[in-house]
C-alpha positions in Angstrom: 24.9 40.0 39.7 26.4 36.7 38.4 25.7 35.4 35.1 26.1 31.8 35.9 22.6 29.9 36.8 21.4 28.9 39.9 19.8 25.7 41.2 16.7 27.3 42.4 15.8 23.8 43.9 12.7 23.3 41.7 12.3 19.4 40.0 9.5 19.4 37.4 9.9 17.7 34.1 9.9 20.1 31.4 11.9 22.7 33.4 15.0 23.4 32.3 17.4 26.8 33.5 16.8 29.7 30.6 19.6 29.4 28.1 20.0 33.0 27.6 21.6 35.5 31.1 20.2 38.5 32.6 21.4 40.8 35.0 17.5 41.1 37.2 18.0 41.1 40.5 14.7 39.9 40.5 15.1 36.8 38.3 15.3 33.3 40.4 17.7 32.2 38.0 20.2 35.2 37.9 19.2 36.8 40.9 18.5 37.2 44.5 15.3 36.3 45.1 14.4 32.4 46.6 11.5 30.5 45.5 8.9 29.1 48.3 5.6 28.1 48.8 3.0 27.0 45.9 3.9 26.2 42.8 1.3 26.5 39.7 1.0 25.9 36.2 -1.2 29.0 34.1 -1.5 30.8 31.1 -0.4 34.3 30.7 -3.4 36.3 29.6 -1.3 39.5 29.3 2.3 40.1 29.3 2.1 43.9 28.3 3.4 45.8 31.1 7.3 45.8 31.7 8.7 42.5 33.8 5.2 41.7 34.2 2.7 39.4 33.4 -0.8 38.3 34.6 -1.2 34.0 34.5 -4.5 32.5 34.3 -4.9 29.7 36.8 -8.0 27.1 36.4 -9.2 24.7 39.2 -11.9 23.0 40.4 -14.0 23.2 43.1 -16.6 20.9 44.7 -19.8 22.0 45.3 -21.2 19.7 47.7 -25.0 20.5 47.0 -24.7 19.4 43.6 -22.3 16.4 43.7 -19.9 17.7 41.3 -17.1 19.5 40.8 -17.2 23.7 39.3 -14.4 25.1 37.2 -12.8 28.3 38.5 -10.4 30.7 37.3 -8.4 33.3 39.3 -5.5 35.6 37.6 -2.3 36.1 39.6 0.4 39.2 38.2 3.7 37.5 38.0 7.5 38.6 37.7 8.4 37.9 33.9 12.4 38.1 33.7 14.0 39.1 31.0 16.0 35.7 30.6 12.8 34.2 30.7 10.3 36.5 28.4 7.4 34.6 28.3 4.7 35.8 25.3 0.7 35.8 25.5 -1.0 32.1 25.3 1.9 30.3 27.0 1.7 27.8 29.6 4.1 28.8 32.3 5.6 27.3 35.7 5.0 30.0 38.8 6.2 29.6 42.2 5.7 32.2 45.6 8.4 34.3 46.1 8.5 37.2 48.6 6.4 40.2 47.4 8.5 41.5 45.1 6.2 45.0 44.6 2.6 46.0 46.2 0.7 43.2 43.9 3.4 41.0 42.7 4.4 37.7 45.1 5.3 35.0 42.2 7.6 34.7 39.5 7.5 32.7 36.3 10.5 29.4 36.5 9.7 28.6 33.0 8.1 28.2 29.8 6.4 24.9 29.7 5.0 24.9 26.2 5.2 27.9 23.9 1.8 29.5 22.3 2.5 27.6 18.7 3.2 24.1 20.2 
């Protein structure tokens, strides 16, 4: 386990590498595991459970019947690290990771804007 950050090889403005160190093996930052695949922007919903949290994604979808588009939401259980620690109501960056546990395959990169912002 090394305490110094990684470049986890993700550019999006408003991410920056979590100040405070952990020692999860788990963590892209401090750990082993490599980031790949689709990235996403949600809102935890719950963050209850321990290293875990469920994110909120919205989309739309176009329903070609109708001629416009339909709003969609779909939940996805993320990797919260302990560096990281991201509360209820924030907006959070997610990217695919391998699976990581039988329903977890994502991990949270950062905290984009906290809950009172």
């Amino acid at each position: 386990m090394s305490q110094t950050t990684r470049n986890v090889g993700i550019v999006y403005p408003g991410l920056k590498p979590p100040e405070k160190a952990c020692n999860d093996r788990k963590c892209p930052w401090h750990g082993n595991v490599s980031v790949r695949g689709s990235l996403f922007i949600g809102k935890v919903v719950k963050a209850k459970l321990h290293s875990t949290a469920v994110v909120e994604k919205e989309y739309l979808v176009w329903i070609r019947k109708f001629k416009r588009y339909e709003r969609r939401r779909s939940k996805i259980h993320v990797h919260n690290p302990p560096c990281i620690n991201a509360k209820e109501g924030d907006t959070v960056l997610i990217s695919e990771t391998r699976p990581l546990s039988k329903s977890i395959s994502f991990v949270i990169l950062g905290i984009l804007q906290q809950k009172g912002d």
